[in-house]
N, C-alpha and C positions, 0 to 999 in steps of 0.2 A: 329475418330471424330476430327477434324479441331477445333482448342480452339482460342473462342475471347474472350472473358471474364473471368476473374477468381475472387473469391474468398476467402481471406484466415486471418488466426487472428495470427500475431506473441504471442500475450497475452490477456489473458481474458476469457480464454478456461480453463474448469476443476480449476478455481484458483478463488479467488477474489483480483482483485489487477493488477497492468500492466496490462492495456488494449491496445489494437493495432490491430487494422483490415483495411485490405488490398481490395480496388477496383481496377484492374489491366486489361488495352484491350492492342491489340497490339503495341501502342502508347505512353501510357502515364498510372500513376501510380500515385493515390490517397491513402495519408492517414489516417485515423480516427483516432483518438486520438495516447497521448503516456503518458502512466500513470508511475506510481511505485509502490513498493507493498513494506509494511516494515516486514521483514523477521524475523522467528521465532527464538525459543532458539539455536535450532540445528546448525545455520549459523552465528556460533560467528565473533564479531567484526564486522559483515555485516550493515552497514549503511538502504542499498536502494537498492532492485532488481528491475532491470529494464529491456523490452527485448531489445535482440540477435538481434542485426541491419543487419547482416551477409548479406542476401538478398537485402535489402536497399540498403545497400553499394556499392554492386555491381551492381544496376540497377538503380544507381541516376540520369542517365541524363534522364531516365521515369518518378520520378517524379514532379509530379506539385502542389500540396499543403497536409500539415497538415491542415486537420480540424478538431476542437476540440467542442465537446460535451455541455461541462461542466468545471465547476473550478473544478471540486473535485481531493484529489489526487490520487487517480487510473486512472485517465484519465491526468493529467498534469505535474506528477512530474517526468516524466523522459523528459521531451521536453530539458532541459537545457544541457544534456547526447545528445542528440538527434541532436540537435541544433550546437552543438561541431563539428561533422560528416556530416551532412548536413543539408546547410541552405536554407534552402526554404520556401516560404513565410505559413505566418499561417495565418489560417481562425476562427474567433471565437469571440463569441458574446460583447459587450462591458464590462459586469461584468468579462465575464472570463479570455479578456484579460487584464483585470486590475491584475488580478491577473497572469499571467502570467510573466508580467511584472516586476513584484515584485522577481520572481523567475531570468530571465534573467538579472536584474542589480544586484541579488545576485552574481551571474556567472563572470558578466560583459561582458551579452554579447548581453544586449539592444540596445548599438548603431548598433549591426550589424543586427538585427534581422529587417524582413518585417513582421510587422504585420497586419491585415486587417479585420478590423472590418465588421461583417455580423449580420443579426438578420431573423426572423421567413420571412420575403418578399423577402431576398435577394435569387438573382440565380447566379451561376458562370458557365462557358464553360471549358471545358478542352479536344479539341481536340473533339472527339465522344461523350465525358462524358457530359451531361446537371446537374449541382447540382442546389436542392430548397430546403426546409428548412419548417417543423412546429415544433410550441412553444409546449415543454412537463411542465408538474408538477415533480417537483421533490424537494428534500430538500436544492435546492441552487438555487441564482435566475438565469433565462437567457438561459436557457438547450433548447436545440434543439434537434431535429429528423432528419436523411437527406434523402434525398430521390435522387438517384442518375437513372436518366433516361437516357437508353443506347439503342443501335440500337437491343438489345436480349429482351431491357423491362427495367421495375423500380428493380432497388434494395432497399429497404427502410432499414434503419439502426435507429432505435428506441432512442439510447442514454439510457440513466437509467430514469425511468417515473414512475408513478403515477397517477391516476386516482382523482384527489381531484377536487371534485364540488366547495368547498365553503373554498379556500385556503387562508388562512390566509393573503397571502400576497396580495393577488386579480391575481394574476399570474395567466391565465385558462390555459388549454390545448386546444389546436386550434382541439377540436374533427369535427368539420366542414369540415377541411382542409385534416383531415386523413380518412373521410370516401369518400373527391372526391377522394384522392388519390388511395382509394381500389376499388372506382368505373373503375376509369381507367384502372384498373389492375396491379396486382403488379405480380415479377417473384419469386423473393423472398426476404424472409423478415426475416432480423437479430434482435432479439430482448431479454431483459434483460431477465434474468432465476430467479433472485437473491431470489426474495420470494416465488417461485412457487412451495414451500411443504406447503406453509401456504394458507387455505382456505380464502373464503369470500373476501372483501375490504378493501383495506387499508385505515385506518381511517381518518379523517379529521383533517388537525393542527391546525383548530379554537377549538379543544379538549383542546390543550394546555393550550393556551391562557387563559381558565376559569381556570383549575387546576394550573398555575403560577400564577395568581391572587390572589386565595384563599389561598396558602402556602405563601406566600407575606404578605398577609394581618393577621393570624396566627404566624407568625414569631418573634419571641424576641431576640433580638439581632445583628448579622452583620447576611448578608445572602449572600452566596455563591452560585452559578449555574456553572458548568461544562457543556461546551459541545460542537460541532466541531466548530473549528474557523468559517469555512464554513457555517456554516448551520444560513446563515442572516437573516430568519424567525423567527429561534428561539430567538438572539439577537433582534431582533423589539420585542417580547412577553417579553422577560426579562425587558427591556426599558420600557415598556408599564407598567406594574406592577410595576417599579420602582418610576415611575412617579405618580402613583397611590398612593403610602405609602410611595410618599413625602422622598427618599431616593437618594443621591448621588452613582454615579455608576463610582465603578474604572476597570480596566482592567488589568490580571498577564497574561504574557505569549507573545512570539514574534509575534507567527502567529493571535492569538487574534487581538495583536495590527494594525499590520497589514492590517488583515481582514476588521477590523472596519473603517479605516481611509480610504480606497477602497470604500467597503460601503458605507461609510458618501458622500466621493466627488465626487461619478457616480450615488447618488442620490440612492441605494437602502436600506440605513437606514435611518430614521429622530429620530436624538436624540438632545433635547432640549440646545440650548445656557446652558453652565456652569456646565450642567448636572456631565459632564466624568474630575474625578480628576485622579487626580499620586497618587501611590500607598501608597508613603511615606506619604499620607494625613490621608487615613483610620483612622491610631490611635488617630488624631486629633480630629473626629467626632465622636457621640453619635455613639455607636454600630446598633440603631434605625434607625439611620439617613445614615446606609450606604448600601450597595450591592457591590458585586465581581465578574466580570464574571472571567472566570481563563480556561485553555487548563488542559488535562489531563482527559479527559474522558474513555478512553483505556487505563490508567493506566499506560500510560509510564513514565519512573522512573524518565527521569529527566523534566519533564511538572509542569506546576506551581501546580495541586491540588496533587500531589505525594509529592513535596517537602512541601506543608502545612499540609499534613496528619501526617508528619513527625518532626513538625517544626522548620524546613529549611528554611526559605521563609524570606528573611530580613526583609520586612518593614509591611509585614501583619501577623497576628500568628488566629490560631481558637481559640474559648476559648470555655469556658462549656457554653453550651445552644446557640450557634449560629447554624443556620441550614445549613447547605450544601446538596444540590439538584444538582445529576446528571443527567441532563438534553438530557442524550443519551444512549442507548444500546450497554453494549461490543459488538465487532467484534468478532467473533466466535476466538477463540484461545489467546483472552486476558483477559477471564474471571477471572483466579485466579489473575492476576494482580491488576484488579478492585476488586475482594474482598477483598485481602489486602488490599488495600488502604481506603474500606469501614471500616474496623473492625483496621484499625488504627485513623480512623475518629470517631468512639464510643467511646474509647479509652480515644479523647481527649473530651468528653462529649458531642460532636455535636449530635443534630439530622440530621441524616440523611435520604433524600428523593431516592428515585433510585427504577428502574424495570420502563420498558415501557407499551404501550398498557393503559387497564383497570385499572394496578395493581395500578400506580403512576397518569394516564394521562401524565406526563412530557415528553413524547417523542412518538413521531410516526414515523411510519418507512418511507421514503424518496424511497422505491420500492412496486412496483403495487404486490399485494396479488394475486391471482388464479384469481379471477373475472376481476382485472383488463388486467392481462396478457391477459385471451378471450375476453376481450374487443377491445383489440389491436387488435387479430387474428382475430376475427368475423370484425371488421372495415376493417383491411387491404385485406382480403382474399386473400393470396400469394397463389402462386404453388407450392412453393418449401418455405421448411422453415428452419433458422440455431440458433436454439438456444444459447446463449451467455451470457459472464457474471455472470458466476456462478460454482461451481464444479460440478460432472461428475450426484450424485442423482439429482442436481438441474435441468440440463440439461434432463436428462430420464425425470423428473415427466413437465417441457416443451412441452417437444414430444406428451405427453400422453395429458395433455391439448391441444395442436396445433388437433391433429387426434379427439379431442371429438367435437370437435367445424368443420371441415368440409377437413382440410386438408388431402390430402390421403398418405395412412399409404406406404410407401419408400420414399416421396418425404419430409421427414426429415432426414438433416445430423447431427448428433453425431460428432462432429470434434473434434481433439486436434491441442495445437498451431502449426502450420507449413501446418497442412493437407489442401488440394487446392481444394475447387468444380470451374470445371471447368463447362462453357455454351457454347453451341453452338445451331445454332438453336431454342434457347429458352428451351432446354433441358438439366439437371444438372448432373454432375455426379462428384463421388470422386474417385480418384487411385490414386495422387501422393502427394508427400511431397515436402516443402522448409527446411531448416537449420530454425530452431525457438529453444531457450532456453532461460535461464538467463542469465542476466549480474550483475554482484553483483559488488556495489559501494562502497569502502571500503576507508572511508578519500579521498583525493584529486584522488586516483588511482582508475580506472573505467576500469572491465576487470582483473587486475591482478591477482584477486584471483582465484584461478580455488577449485578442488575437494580436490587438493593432498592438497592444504594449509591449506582447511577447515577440511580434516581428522588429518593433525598435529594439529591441536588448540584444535578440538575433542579430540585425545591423552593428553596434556599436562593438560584440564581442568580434564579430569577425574582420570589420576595415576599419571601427574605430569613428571618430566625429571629426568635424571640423565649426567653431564658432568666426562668424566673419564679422565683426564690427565694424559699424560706418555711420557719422557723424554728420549729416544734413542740416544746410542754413532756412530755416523755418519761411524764411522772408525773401533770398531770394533762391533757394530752391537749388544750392552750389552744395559739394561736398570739402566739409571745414576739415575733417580729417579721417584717415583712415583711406582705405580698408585695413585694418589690422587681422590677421589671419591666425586665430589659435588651434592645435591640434592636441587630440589624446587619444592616445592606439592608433593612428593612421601612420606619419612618417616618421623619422630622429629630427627634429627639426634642425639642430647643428647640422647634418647632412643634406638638407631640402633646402635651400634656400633660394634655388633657381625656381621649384617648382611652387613655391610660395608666396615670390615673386611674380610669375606668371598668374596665378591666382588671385593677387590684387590685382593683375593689369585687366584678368576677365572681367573682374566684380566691376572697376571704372569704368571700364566702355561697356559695360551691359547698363548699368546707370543712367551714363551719358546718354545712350541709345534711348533708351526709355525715354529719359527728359525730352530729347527730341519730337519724340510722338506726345507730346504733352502728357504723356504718364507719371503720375505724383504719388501715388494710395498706396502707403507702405507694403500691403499683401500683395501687391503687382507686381512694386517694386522685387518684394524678399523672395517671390516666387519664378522670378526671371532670373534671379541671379543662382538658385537653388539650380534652374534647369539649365544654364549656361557652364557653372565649374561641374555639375556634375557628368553633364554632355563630356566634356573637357578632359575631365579625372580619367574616364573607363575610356576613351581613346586613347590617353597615354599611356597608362597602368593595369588598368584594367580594374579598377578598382570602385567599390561603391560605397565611400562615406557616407555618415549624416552629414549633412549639410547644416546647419544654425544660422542664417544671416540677423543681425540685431542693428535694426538701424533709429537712431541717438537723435531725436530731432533737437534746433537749439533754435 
């Protein structure tokens, strides 16, 4: 089979987080987002995973634009990595590329970048490619859908959505636009997985809006709310309830700040003249008389409601009986993060509000629930369909929704990142793979970490090092001093002394030994005595230091 179309997702496959999917004809090469994903405990020192350009790279004079979904960071924050490598123009709506924006003069790399503002009407060409565009619900403003019409058929690419009727913000979903679209026929259709183990509909955020009112109005004291910089709905609900119970509204946190001042000047917040103080004001006003919004909702350690759980925080502190309301649901794997930081918040006497859905009302989820995902699918009726945006059960229980609703059961692809469905004919199939993996962003150096760095950080955090110094006579081949034995995270050294001891006496007669077989060549030498205390160490302790031997020629 002859391949004109392909396929394929560097990220966002089996993962939440770095999203990246590939429309690709003979021609010319479209790209859908470029996200980041912030990596777990396992990947110390790791900043920002971002993906594997590898492909890209090599096939950049194909293509012809970035376009972007959404502000969110799964979909945005590796563009600046992205952007480094190749600069090609980007597509994306005007909230998001304000925020983009924000990201590239971070970089400094705004004045080089073509940006190009698109919304729900706009169509672009590229070569065979026709792109058009409708407006989804989601929990940031501005999200789009794409629909990419090629000579095999429409591709339709969903973006992250929601079904909300009656959306707080008045933002619809152009369901009008998506059911001509499925009239016309679509070939296939990429679309979000994220909540598709959870039944029913995803709730309405005018839910919110009444349950932030009421805890507002119940409140004594300073009132705190946590929740995504991003999520502008919920900031207009905070605003709104502030304004309500007659309360000054301060902001902690960079991307807060940020966000808002975004919001405020491309017109998708309205917060009243005088409203929004500096932080250092807080203590000045009646505890009644104020509100916080603050970053820190996932619990990250150094985000302003972390540092006040703890307080850390210069110019604001909790005190007994203020409430703090987190206004979001952990991301799966930062749960204990967030409990800490709740039962450090009891601690300091606050009440606190938190749990989504029914339990709190404070937060609704920002991904379409089971009903609304076949909503999608019954509108669009694809051919062929590729689930995305979710790990590998979220993806399966997709599939099983896609086939209940009318799609026929082969003509779903299961894919991981790299894997290619290719078209021909208007007929899909998958056999090969492209280079797709991580790239982990460690400080200024993007790329240089590989596996071996992150298994030594692995070693060092869990049994710690050991440096051995040892001092050889050049000339007749004796040791003039040492072994000297240093440790850090392995023992108390005031308490080891025996076993430190013992460990010069390995390092000497493993030497000795050597010498005897007329062995001289440092890397022989450092690598016998590596394998001898370490033999040694996990016989007695059980234990696997670095090892460092340093030997001092004179």
């Amino acid at each position: 089979m002859k391949v004109t179309l392909s396929i394929f997702a560097l990220g966002g496959i089996n993962e939440i987080g770095k999203n990246m999917y590939v429309v690709e004809d003979e021609d010319d090469l479209i790209v859908i987002d470029c996200g980041g994903k912030f990596p777990d405990e396992s990947l110390l020192g790791i900043d920002l995973i971002i993906p594997e350009l590898t492909y890209l790279e090599e096939n950049r004079d194909k293509i012809k634009a970035l376009i972007v979904t959404h502000g969110h960071e799964d979909h945005i924050g590796g563009i600046p990595y992205f952007f480094k490598k190749l600069k090609v123009p980007v597509y994306a709506t005007n909230f998001t590329l304000g925020l983009i924006e924000l990201k590239l003069a971070e970089h400094k790399l705004l004045r080089e970048a073509k940006l190009m503002k698109i919304d729900s009407g706009s169509t672009l060409e590229f070569g065979k490619i026709k792109v058009s565009f409708f407006k989804v619900n989601h929990s940031i403003p501005d999200c789009l859908g794409i629909v990419f019409d090629t000579p095999e058929g429409k591709i339709v690419h969903t973006g992250d959505f929601k079904f909300d009727l009656t959306p707080a913000s008045g933002d619809h979903s152009e369901i009008h636009k998506m059911a001509e679209i499925g009239q016309q026929g679509v070939l296939v259709l990429l679309s979000e997985s994220t909540n598709a183990e959870r039944t029913g509909l995803t709730p309405s955020e005018r839910i919110v809006s009444t349950h932030m009112e009421e805890a507002f109005l119940k409140a004594d004291g300073k009132i705190f709310v946590s929740t995504f910089a991003s999520n502008v709905t919920r900031i207009q609900q905070v605003v709104e309830a502030a304004i309500l119970t007659g309360r000054k509204l301060a902001l902690l946190g960079r991307s807060m700040v940020n966000v808002v001042q975004v919001a405020i000047e491309r017109g998708y917040l309205k917060v009243p003249e005088g409203m929004l103080i500096e932080a250092h004001a807080v203590q000045q006003l009646d505890p009644e008389k104020v509100a916080i919004l603050c970053t820190g909702s996932q619990g990250e350690p150094m985000a302003a409601l972390a540092r006040l759980s703890t307080g850390n925080f210069r110019d604001v502190s909790i005190s007994h009986g203020d409430t703090v309301i987190l206004a979001a649901s952990p991301i799966p794997g930062n749960e204990k993060d967030v409990s800490r930081i709740i039962d450090n918040l009891y601690k300091l006497g606050a009440n606190v509000i938190y749990g989504s859905g029914s339990t709190t009302g404070m937060h609704v989820s920002g991904h379409g629930y089971q009903e609304d995902l076949k909503l999608m699918l019954t509108l669009m009726k694809p051919n062929y369909f590729i689930p995305i945006h979710g790990e590998y059960r979220m993806l399966h229980h997709h599939r099983l929704l896609a086939e209940s609703v009318g799609v026929e059961k082969g003509h779903t692809f299961i894919i991981q990142n790299g894997d290619v469905v290719d078209i021909e004919n208007s007929m899909a199939r998958q056999t090969r793979s492209i280079p797709a993996g991580d790239t982990y962003v460690d400080g200024i150096s993007v790329g240089d970490v590989g596996e071996v760095v992150l298994r030594d950080r692995k070693q060092l955090s869990e049994d710690g090092m050991i440096v051995i110094v040892l001092t050889l006579s050049k000339a007749e081949r004796k040791i003039l001093s040492g072994p000297d034995t240093i440790t850090r995270g392995f023992v108390f050294v005031k308490n080891s002394d025996e076993l430190l001891k013992e460990i010069n006496s390995i390092v000497t007669k493993t030497v000795s030994d050597l010498q005897e077989d007329g062995v001289y060549k440092w890397n022989v030498i450092k690598q016998g005595v590596k394998k001898a205390v370490g033999q040694q160490l996990y016989a007695k302790i059980r234990r696997k230091p670095m090892i460092l031997p340093i030997i001092i020629e004179l």
